[in-house]
DRENPA-3360 file (N, C-alpha, C; in nm, 2 decimals, always signed):
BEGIN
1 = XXXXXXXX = +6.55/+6.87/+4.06/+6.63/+6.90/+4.17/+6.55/+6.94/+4.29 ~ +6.54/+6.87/+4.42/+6.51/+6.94/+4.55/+6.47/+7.03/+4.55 ~ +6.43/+7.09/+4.66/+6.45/+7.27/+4.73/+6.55/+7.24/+4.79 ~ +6.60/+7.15/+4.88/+6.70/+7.14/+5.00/+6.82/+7.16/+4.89 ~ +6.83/+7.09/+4.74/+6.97/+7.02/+4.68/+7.04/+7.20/+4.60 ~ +6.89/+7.27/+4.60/+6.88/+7.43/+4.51/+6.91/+7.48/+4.64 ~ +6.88/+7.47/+4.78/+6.92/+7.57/+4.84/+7.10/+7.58/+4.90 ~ +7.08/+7.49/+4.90/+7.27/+7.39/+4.95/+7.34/+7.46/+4.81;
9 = XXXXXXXX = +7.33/+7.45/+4.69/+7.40/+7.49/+4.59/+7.38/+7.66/+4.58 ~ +7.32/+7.70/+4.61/+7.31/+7.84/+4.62/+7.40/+7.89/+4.70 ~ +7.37/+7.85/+4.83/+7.47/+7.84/+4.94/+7.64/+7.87/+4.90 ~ +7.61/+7.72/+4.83/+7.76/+7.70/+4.81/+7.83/+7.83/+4.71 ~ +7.72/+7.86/+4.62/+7.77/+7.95/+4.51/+7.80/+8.13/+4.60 ~ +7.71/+8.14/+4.69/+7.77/+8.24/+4.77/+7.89/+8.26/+4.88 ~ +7.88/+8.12/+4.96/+8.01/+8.10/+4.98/+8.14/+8.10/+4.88 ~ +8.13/+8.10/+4.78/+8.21/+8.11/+4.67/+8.26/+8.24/+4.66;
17 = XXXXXXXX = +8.14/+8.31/+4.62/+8.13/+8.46/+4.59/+8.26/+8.52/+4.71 ~ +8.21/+8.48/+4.86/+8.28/+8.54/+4.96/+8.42/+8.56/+4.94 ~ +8.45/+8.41/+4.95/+8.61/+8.38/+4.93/+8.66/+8.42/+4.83 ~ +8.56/+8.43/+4.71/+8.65/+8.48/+4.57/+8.69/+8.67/+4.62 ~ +8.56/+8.72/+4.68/+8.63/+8.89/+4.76/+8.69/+8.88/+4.80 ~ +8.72/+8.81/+4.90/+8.80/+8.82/+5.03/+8.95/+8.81/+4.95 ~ +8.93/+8.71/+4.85/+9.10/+8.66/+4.82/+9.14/+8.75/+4.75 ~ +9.04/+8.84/+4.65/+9.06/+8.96/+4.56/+9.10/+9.06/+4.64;
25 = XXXXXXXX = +9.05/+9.08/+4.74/+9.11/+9.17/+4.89/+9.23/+9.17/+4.87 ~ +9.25/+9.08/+4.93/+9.43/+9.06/+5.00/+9.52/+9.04/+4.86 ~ +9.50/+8.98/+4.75/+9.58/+8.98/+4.63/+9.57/+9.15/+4.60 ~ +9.48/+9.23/+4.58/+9.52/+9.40/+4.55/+9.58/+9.46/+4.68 ~ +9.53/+9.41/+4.81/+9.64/+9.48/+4.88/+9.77/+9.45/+4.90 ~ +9.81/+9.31/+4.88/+9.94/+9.29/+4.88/+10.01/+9.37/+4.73 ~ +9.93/+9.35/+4.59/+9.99/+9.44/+4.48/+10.00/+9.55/+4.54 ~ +9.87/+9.64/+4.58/+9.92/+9.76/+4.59/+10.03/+9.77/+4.70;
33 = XXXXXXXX = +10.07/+9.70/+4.80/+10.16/+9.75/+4.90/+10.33/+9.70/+4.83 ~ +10.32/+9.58/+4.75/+10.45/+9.60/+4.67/+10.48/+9.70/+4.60 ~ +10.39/+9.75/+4.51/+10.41/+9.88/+4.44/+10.43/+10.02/+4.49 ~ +10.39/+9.96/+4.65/+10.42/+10.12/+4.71/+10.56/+10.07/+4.78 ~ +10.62/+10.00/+4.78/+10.73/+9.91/+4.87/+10.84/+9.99/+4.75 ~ +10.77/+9.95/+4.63/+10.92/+10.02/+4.53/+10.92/+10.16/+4.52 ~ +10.84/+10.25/+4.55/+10.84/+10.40/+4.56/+10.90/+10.43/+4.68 ~ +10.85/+10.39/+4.78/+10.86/+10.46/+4.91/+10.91/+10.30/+5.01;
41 = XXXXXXXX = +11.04/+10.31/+4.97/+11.14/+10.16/+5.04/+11.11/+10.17/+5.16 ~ +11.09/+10.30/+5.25/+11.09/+10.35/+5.38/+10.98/+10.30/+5.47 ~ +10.89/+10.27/+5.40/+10.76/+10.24/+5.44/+10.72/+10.06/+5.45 ~ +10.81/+9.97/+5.39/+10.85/+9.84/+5.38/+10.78/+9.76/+5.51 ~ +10.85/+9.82/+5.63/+10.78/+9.78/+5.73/+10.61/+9.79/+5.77 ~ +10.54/+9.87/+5.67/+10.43/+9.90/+5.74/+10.33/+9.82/+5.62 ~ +10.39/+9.69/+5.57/+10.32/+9.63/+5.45/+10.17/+9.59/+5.52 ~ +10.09/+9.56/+5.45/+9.93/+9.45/+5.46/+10.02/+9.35/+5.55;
49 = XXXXXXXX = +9.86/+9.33/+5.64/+9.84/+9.23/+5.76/+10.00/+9.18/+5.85 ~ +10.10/+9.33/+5.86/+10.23/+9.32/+5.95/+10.34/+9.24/+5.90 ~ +10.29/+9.25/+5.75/+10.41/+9.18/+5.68/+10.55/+9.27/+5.69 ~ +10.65/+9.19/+5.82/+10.75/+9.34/+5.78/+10.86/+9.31/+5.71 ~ +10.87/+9.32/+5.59/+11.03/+9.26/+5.56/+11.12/+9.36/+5.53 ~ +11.09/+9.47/+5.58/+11.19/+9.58/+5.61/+11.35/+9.49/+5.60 ~ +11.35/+9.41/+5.71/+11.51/+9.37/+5.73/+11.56/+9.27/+5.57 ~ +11.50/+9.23/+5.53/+11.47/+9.12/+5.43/+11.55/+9.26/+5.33;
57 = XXXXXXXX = +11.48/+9.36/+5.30/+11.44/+9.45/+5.21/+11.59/+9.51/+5.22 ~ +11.65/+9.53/+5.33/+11.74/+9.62/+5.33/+11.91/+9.52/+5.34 ~ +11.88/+9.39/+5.38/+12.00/+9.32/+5.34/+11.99/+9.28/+5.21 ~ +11.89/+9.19/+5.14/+11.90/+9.13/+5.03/+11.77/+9.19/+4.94 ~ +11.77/+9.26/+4.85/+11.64/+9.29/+4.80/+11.57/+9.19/+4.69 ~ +11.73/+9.13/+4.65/+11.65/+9.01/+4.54/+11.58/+8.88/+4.62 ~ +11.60/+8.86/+4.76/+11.54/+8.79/+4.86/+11.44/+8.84/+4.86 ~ +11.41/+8.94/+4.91/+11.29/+9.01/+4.90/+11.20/+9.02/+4.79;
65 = XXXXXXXX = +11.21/+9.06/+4.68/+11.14/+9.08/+4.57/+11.08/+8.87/+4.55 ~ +11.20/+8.85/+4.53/+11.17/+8.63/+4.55/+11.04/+8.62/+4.60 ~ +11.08/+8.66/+4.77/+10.98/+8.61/+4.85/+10.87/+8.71/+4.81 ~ +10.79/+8.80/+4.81/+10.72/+8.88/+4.80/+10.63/+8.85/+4.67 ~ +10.73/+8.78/+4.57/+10.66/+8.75/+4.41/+10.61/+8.63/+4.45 ~ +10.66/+8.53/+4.54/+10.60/+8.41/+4.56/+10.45/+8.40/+4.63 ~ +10.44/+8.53/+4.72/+10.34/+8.56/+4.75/+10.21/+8.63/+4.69 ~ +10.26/+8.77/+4.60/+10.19/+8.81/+4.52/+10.13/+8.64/+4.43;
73 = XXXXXXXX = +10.21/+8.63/+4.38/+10.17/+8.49/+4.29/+10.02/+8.41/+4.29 ~ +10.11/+8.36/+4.47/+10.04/+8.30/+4.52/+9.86/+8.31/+4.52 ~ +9.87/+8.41/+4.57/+9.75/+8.48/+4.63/+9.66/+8.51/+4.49 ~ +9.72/+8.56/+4.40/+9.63/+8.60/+4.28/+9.63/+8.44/+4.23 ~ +9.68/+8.35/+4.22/+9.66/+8.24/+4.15/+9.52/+8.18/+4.22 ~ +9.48/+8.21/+4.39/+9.43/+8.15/+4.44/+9.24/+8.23/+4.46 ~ +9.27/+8.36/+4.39/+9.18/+8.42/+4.35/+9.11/+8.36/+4.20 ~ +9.19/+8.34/+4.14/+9.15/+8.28/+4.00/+9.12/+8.15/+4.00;
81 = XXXXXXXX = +9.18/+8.07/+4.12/+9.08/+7.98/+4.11/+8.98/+7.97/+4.14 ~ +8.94/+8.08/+4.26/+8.76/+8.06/+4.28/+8.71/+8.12/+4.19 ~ +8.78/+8.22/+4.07/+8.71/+8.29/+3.96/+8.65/+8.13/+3.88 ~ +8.72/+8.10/+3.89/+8.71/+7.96/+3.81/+8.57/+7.88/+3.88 ~ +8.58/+7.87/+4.01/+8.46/+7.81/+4.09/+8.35/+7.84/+4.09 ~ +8.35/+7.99/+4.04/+8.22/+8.09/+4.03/+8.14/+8.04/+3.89 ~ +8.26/+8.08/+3.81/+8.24/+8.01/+3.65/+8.19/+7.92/+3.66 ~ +8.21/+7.78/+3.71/+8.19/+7.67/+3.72/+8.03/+7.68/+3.82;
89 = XXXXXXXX = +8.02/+7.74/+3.89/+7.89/+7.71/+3.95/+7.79/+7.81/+3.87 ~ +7.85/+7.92/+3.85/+7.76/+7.99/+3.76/+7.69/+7.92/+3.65 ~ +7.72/+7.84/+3.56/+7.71/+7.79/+3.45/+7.64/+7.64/+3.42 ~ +7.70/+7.58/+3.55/+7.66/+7.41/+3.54/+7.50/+7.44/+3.56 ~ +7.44/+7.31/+3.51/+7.34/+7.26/+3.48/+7.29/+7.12/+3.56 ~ +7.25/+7.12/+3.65/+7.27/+7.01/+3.78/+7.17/+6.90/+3.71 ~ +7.07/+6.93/+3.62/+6.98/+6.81/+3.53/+7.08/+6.79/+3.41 ~ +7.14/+6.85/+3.38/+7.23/+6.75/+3.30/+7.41/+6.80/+3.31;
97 = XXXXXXXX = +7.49/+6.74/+3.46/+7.59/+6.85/+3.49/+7.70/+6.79/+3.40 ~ +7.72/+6.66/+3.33/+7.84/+6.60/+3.22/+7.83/+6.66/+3.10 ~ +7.90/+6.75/+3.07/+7.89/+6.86/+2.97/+8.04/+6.91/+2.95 ~ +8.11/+6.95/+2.86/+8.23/+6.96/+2.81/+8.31/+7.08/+2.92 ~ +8.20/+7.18/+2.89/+8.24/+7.27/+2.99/+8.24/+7.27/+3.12 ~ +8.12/+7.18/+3.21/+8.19/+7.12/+3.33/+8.35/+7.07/+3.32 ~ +8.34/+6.92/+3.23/+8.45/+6.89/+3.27/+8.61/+6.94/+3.24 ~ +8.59/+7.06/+3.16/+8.70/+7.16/+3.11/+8.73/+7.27/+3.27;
105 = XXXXXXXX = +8.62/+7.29/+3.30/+8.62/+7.43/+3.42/+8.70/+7.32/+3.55 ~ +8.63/+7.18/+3.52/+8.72/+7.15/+3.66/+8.85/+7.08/+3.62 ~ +8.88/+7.04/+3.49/+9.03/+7.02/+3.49/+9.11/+7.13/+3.49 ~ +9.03/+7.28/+3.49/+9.14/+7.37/+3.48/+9.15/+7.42/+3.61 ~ +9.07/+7.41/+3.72/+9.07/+7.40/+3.87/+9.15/+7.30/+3.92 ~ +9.23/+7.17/+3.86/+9.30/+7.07/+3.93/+9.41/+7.14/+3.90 ~ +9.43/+7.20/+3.77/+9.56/+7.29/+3.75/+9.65/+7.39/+3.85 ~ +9.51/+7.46/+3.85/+9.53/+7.57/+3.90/+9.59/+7.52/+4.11;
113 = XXXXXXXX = +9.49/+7.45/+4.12/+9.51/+7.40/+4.26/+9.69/+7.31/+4.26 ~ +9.72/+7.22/+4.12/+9.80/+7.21/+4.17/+9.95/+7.30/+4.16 ~ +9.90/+7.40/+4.06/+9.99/+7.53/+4.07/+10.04/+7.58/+4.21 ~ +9.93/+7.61/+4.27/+9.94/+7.70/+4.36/+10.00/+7.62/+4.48 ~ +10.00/+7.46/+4.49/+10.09/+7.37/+4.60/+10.22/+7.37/+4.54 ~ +10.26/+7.36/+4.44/+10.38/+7.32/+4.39/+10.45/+7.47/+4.42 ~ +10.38/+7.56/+4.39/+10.43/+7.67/+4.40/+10.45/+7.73/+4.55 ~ +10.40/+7.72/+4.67/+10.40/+7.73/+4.81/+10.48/+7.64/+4.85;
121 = XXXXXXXX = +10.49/+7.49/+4.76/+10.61/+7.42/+4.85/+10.74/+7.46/+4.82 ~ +10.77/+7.50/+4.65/+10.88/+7.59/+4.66/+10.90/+7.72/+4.72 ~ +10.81/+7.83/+4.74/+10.87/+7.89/+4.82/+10.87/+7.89/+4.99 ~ +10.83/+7.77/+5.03/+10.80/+7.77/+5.16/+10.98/+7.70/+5.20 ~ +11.04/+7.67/+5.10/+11.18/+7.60/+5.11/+11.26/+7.69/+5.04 ~ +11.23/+7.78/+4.98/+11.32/+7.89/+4.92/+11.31/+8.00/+5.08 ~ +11.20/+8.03/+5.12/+11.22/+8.06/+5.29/+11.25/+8.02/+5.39 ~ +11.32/+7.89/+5.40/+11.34/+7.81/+5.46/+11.51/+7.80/+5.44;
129 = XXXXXXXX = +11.53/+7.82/+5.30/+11.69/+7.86/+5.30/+11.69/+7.98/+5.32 ~ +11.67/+8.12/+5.31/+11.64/+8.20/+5.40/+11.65/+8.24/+5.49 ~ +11.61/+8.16/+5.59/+11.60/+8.10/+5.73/+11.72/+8.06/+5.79 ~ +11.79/+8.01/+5.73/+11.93/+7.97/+5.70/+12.02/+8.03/+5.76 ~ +11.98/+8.19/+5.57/+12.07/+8.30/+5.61/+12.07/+8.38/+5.73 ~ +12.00/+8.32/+5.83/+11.97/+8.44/+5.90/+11.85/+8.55/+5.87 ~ +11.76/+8.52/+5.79/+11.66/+8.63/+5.79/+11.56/+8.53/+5.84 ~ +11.46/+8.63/+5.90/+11.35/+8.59/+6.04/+11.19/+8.56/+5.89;
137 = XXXXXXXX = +11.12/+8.45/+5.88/+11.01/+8.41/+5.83/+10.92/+8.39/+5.87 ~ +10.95/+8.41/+5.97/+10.81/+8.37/+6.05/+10.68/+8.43/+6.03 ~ +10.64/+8.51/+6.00/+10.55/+8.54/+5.94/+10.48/+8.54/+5.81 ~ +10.60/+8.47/+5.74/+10.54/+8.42/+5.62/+10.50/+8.30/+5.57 ~ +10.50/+8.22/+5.72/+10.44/+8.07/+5.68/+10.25/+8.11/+5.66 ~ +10.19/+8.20/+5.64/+10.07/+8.19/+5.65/+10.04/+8.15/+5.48 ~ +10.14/+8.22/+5.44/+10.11/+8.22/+5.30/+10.12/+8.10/+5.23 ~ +10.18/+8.04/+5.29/+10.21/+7.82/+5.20/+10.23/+7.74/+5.30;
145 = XXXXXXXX = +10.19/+7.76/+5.43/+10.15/+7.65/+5.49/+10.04/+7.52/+5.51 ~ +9.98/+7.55/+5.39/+9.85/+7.45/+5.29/+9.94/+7.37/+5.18 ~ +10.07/+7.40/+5.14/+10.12/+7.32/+5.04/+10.09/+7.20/+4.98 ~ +10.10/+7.13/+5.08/+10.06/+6.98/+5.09/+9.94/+6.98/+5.08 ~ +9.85/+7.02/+5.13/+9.72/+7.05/+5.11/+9.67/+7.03/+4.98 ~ +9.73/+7.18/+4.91/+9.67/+7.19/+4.80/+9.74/+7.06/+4.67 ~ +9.83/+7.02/+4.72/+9.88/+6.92/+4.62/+9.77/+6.83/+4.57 ~ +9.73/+6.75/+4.75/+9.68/+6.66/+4.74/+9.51/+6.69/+4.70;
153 = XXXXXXXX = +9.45/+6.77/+4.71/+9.33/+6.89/+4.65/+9.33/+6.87/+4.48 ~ +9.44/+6.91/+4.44/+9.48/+6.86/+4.31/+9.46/+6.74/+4.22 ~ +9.53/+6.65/+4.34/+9.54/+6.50/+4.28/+9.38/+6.48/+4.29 ~ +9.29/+6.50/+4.41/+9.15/+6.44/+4.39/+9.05/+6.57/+4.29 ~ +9.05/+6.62/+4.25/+9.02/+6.74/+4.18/+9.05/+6.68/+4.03 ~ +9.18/+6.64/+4.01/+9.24/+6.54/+3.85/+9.16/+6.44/+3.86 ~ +9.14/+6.38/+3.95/+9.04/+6.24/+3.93/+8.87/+6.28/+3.93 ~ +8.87/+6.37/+3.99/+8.68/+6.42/+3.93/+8.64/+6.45/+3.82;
161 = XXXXXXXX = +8.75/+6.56/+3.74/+8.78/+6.57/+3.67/+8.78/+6.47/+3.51 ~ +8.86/+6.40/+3.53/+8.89/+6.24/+3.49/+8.75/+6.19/+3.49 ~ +8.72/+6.18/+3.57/+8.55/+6.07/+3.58/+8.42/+6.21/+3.53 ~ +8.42/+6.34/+3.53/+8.34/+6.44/+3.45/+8.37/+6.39/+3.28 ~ +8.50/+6.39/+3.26/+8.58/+6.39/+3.12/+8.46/+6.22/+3.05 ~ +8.54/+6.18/+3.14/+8.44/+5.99/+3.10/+8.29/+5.97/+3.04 ~ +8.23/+6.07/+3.19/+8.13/+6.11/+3.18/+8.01/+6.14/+3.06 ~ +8.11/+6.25/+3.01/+8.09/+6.33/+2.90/+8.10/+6.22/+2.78;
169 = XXXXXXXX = +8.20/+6.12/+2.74/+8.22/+6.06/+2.63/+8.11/+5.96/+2.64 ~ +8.07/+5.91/+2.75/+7.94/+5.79/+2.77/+7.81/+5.89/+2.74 ~ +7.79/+5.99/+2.79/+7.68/+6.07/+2.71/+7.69/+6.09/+2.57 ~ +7.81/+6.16/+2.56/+7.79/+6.14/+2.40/+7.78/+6.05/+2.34 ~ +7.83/+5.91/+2.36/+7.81/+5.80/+2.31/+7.67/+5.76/+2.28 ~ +7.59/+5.78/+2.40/+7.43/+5.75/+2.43/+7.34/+5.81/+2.35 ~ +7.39/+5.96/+2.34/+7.29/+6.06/+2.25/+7.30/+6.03/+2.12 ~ +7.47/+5.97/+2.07/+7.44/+5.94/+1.92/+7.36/+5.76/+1.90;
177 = XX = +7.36/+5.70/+1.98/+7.31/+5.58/+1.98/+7.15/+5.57/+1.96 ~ +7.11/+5.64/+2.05/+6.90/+5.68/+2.00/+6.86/+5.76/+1.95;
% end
């Protein structure tokens, strides 16, 4: 391998690292701020990054807890996938990368990615009837406005996947043949 192909993959593996914090961030502050949301109801309004669903909280709470689970969900599902990314770059082997465990770490990344769309498009339309009733969401499009995104992330992620999986059986084929 390169210097330029070792340094670009390093790169990439600490960019990794970043986003896997950052996402680990916001998934414990949003737990911890649900868990302080059920002690101290009063304080609802003053959730992580101006989340206020105070009015949510005080007309419907099972609206609330919905929307709030779809988010917690969310967010930790999307932390575990870069746990997954880390795994995956931690481990691969770039002189020989068609290996079981490659192709295992990234079909369970096409999973997880397409978890986390399927799951943002339901609740981006469970907020949306919401919306409906009269309660204000606007601030909760940050959280699944990638939906579509990550669907389609998914579908090409199942096909790399798919051709790693291939991969792997034409190696093995080859290794027991000489």
């Amino acid at each position: 391998m390169s210097k330029t192909n070792n340094f670009v993959f390093k790169a990439l593996h600490i960019v990794a690292w970043v986003i896997f914090v950052g996402l680990c961030i916001e998934a414990g502050a949003l737990l911890v701020n649900f868990i302080f949301s059920l002690f101290k109801p009063e304080f609802v309004h003053n959730l992580y990054q101006k989340l206020d669903l105070s009015i949510m909280y005080d007309r419907n709470k099972w609206a609330f807890f919905s929307i709030y689970g779809f988010i917690l969900v969310i967010s930790i599902l999307k932390a575990v996938l870069f746990y997954v990314v880390i795994r995956l770059l931690s481990k691969i082997n770039l002189a020989k990368p068609f290996n079981d465990f490659v192709s295992r770490q990234i079909s369970i990344m096409s999973y997880y990615t397409l978890s986390i769309g399927l799951l943002s498009y339901i609740a981006r339309q469970t907020a949306i009837s919401l919306q409906d009733q009269g309660f204000v969401i606007d601030t909760l499009n940050q959280y699944w406005v990638d939906s579509q995104a990550f669907i389609l992330m998914a579908a090409v992620i199942y096909v790399i996947a798919s051709i790693f999986s291939k991969g792997v059986e034409i190696q093995n084929e080859n290794e027991l043949t000489v």
